[in-house]
C-alpha positions in Angstrom: 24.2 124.5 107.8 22.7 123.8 104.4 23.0 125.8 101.5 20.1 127.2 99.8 19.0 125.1 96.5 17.3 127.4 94.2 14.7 125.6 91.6 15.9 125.8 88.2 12.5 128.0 86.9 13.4 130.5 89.0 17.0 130.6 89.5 18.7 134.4 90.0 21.3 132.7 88.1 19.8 132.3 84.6 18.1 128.9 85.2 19.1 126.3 82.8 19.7 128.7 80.4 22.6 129.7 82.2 24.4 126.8 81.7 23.0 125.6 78.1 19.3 124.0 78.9 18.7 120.9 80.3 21.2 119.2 77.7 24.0 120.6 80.0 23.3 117.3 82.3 22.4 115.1 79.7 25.3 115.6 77.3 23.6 117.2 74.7 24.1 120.6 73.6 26.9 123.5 74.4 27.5 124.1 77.5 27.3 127.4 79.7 31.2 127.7 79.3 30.7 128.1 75.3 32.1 124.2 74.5 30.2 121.3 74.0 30.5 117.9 76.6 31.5 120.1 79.0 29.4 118.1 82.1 28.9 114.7 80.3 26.5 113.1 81.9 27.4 110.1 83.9 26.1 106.4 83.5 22.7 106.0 85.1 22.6 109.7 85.8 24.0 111.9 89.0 24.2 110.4 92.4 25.0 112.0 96.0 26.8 109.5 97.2 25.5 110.9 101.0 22.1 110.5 100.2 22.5 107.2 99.9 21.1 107.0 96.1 22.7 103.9 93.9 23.1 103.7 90.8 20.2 103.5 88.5 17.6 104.1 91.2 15.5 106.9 90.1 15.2 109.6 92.7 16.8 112.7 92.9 20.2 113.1 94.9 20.9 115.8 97.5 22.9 117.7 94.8 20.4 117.6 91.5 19.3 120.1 89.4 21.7 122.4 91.6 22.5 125.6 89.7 26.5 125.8 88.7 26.1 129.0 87.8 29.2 131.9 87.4 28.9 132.9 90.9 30.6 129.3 91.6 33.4 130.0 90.3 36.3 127.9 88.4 35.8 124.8 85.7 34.4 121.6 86.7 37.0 118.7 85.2 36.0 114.9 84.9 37.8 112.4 86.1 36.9 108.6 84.4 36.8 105.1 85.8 36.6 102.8 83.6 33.3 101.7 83.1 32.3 105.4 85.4 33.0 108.8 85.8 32.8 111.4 88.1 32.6 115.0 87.7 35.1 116.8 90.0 34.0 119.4 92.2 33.1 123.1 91.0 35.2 125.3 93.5 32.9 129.0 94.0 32.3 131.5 96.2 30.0 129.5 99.0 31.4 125.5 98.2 31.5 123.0 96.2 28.3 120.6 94.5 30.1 117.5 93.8 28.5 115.3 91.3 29.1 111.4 91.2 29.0 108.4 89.0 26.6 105.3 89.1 29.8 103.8 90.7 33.2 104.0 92.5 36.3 103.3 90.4 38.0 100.3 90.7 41.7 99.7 92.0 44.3 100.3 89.9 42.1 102.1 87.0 43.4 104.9 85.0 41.8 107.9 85.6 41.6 111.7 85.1 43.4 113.9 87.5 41.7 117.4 87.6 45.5 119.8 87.1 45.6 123.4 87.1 48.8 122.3 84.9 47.3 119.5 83.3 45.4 119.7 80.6 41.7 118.2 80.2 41.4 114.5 80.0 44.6 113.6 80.5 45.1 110.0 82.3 47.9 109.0 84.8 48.0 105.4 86.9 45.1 105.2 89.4 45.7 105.7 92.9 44.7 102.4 95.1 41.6 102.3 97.2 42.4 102.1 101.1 40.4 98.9 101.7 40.3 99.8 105.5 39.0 103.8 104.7 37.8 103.8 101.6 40.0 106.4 100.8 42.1 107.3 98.6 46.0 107.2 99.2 49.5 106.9 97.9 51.0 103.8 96.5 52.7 101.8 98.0 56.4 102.8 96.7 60.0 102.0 97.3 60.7 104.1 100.1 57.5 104.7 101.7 56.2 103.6 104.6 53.8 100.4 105.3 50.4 103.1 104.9 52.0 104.8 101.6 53.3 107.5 104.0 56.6 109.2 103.7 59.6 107.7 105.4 61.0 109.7 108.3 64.0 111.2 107.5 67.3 109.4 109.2 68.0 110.6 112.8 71.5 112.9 112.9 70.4 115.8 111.0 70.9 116.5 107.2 74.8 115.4 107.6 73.9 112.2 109.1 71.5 111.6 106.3 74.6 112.1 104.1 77.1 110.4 105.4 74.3 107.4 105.1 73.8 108.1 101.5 77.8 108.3 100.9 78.0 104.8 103.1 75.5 102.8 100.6 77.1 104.7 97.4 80.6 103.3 98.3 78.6 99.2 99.1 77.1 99.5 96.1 79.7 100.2 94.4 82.1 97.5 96.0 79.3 95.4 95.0 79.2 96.5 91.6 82.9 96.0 91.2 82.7 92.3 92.5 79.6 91.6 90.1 81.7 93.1 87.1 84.9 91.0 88.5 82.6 87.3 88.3 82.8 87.1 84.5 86.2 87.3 84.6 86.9 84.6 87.6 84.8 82.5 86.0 86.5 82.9 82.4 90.1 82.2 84.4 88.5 78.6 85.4 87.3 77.5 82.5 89.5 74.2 81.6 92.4 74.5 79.3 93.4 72.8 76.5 96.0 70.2 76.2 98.3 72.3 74.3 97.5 75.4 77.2 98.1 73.5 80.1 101.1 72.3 78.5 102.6 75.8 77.6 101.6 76.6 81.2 103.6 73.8 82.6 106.7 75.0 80.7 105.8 78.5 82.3 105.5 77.5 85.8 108.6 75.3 85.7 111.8 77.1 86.7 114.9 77.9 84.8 117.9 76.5 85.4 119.4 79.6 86.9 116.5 79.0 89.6 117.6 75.5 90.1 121.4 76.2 90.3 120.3 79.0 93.5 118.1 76.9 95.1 120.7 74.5 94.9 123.1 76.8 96.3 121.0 77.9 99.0 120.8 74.6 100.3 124.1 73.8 100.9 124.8 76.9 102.6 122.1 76.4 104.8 122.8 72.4 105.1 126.5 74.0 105.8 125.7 76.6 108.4 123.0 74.1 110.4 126.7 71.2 110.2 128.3 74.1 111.7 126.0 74.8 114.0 126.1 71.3 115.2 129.8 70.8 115.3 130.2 73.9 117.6 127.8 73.1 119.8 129.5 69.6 120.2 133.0 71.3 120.6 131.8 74.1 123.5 129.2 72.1 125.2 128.5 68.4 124.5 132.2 67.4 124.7 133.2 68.9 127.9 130.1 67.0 129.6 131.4 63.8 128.1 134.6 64.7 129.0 133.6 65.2 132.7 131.5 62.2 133.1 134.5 60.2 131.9 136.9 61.7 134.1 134.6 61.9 137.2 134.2 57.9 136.7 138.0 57.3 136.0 139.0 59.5 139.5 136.4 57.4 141.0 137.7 53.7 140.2 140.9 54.9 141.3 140.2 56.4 145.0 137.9 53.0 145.2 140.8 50.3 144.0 143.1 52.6 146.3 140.5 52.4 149.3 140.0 48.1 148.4 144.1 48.5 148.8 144.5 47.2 145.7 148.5 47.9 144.5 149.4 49.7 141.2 151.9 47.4 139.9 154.4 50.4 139.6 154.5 50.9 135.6 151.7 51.9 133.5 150.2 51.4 130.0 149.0 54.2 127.8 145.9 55.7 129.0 145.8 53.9 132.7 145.0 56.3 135.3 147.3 56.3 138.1 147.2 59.8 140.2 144.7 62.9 140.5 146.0 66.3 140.0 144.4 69.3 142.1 145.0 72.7 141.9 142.4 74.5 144.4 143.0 78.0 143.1 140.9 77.3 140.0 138.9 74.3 141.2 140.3 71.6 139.2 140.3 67.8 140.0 141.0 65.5 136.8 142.8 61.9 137.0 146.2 61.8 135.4 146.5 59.0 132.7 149.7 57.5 131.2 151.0 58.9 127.7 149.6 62.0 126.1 147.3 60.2 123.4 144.3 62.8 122.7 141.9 60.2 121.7 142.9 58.0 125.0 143.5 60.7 127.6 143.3 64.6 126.5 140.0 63.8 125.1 138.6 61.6 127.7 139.0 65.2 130.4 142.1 63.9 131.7 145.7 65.2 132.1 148.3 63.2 130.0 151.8 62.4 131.8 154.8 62.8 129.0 156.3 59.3 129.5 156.9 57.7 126.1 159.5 57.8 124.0 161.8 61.0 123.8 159.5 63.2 125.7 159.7 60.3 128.7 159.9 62.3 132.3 160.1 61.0 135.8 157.3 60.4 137.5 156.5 62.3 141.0 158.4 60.0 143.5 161.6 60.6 141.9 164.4 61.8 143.9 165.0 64.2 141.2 163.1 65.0 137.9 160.8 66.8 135.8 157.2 65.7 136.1 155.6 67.0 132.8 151.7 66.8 132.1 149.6 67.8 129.2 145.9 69.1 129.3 143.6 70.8 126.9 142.9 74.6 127.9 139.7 74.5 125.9 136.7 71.3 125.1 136.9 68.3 126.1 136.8 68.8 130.1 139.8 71.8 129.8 140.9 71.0 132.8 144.1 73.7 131.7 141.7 76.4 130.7 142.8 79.1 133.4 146.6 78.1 134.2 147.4 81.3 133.1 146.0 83.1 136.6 148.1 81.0 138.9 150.4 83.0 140.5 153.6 82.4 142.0 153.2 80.5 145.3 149.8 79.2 144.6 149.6 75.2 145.5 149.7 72.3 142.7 149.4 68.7 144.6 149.3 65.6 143.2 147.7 62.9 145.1 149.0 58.3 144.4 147.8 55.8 146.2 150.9 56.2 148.9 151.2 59.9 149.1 150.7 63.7 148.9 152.8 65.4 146.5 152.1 69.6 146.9 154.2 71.9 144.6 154.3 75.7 144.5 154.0 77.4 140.8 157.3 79.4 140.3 157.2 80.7 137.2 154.9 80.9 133.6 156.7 81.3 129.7 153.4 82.6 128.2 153.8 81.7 124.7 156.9 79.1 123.2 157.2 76.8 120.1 155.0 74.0 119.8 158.7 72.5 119.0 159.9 73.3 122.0 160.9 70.3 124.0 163.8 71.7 126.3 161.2 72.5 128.8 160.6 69.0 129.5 164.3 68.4 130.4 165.2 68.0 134.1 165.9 71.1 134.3 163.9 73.1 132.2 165.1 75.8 130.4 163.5 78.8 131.2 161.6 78.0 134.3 164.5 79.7 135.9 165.5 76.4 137.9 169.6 75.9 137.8 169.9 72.7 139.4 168.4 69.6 139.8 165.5 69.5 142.0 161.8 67.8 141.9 159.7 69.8 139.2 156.3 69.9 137.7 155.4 71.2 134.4 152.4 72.0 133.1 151.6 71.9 129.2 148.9 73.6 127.2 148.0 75.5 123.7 147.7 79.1 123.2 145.5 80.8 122.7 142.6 79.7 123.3 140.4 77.6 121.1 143.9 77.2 118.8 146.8 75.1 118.8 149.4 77.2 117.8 151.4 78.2 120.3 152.0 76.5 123.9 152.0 77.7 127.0 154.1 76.8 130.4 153.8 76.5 133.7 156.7 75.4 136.0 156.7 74.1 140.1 158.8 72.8 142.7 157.7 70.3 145.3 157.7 71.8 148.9 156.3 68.8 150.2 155.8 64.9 150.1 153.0 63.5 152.4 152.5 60.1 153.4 148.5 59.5 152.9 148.7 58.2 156.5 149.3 61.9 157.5 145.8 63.0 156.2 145.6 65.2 153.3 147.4 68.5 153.1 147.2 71.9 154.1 146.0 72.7 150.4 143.3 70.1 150.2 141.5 71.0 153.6 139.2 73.6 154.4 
């Protein structure tokens, strides 16, 4: 529905004296609100924009010569364009009457912004045209979304939203840390001087109470890895040397014995010329002549005392002592248990003719290396008091030393022709 537009003759409102004469829309003369250029009039005169008037056109707009009379109510307040202005709408009782410049304001063209708490005239950054509307809306600002609207808030809730803001406060200022930190990396590469990078050779090199540790350091740990080494030869590499030696050595002889090729009765030091068995703790290891360790004890075999002083008879005596020697630890060890035989337990030494199986008698767990008289005949201390056919057996104590020797003594209980077969001991 349209308003009623009074004439300005005969307007109940006061006409144009109401509002100041006619020079209230021409910009001459005081106003109806008691100050002059209160309504300065606009370039090419008032428009409706919605009747479709431009500019300069002559005519008379929807809106002209419309009273603005007290019963509208409020102040009218201009707002400029550049090159145009526009009076803003006077807010009353039954609307508004807008009146409009000759043209619309340009983009980005400062303008008046009518304020209940700004003051006339003042001028603020002009809001963009909507190219797609014609409208006016918000800048586009950091934040906003792609129209100019407001962002939507971050889903979660208000603690969500916080936790976000604490999240980019702490990047930010990681960031900032890093950035301050580049001035600084880049100062520590700049080049030295000749004299600086020689004072910081002297720095980096190290004292000589660095040198005499390092030194130090590497002979114990040269020492420890030598050590390392040698006891891993002792315990492990040299009883698998000394097996393989005295597995081959027991093997040539039960071969030349089964060629029937004769021993010629004597022996040189470090021939092999029986086997020694003692089934109770698995042992088979040749006997050699003499007791050289580098010859014989080493090789894995047991040594046969028959050189020099120590000299004893060999097993096909009528009567004697037949003494061997055998390491108890290394080197094959073929002596390494002796200590669990037990009275009655079976010794048998095995020639190319015959058998020879003793019984242990009796053990002397700890004598002088010194000790010789246990090699006589008739050993002393083996509890024997006559002559008679005897093995002895030799070996240090304890173990993995050399300081003490132990003894085990036999007697023979029987002499078996290899024709026979083998013994009792040896089968089964």
């Amino acid at each position: 529905m349209t308003a009623l537009r009074p004439e300005r003759d005969s307007s109940p409102y006061g006409g144009e004296a109401a509002y100041g004469g006619a020079d209230a829309f021409e910009g001459a003369g005081t106003g109806g609100f008691g100050h002059p250029g209160s309504f300065p009039a606009a370039a090419g005169g008032p428009v409706d924009p919605l009747a479709g008037s431009a500019p300069g056109q002559g005519g008379r707009g929807r809106n002209e010569g419309r009273p603005q009379g007290p019963g509208r109510g409020g102040d009218a307040q201009t707002r400029t364009y550049g090159q145009g202005r526009v009076q803003a709408p006077v807010h009353g009782q039954a609307g508004f009457a807008p009146e409009w410049s000759a043209a619309p304001p340009p983009s980005g063209t400062a303008h008046t912004i009518p304020s209940a708490a700004a003051p006339y005239g003042e001028t603020v950054a002009a809001l963009p045209v909507d190219d797609e509307t014609v409208a006016l809306r918000r800048a586009d600002l950091p934040g906003t979304g792609e129209r100019g609207e407001a962002p939507s808030p971050a889903p979660g809730g208000r603690a969500a939203r916080r936790k976000a803001a604490r999240r980019r406060g702490r990047h930010g200022t990681a960031q900032g840390a890093q950035e301050s930190q580049a001035p600084a990396r880049g100062a520590a590469e700049a080049p030295l001087s000749r004299m600086e990078a020689r004072r910081a050779a002297r720095a980096r090199k190290p004292g000589a109470a660095v040198v005499l540790s390092r030194l130090v350091g590497e002979v114990f740990i040269t020492t420890g890895v030598l050590m390392l080494l040698f006891v891993t030869y002792q315990l492990w590499w040299s009883n698998v040397r000394a097996h393989q030696q005295a597995g081959s050595t027991a093997h040539h002889l039960q071969q030349d014995w089964a060629d029937g090729k004769r021993n010629p009765g004597t022996f040189s030091p470090g021939q092999g010329f029986a086997i020694l068995h003692i089934p109770k703790l698995d042992v088979v290891a040749p006997i050699a002549e003499g007791i050289s360790k580098t010859k014989v004890l080493d090789r894995g075999m047991v040594g046969h005392y028959g050189e020099g002083d120590l000299k004893t008879a060999m097993p096909d005596a009528r009567t004697g002592n037949f003494a061997l020697a055998g390491h108890r630890n290394t080197h094959g060890e073929p002596f390494r248990y002796i200590n669990r035989l037990q009275p009655g337990d079976e010794i048998v030494v095995e020639t190319q003719d015959d058998y020879y199986v003793y019984t242990m008698t009796s053990i002397l767990p700890v004598t002088s290396p010194s000790n010789t008289s246990v090699l006589d005949p008739v050993p002393r201390g083996s509890g024997f008091t006559g002559p008679g056919r005897y093995i002895t057996l030799t070996t240090c104590t304890p173990e993995f030393t050399s300081k003490y020797r132990m003894i085990v003594w036999g007697k023979m209980v029987e002499d078996r022709p290899r024709s026979k077969g083998k013994p009792d001991a040896l089968v089964g």
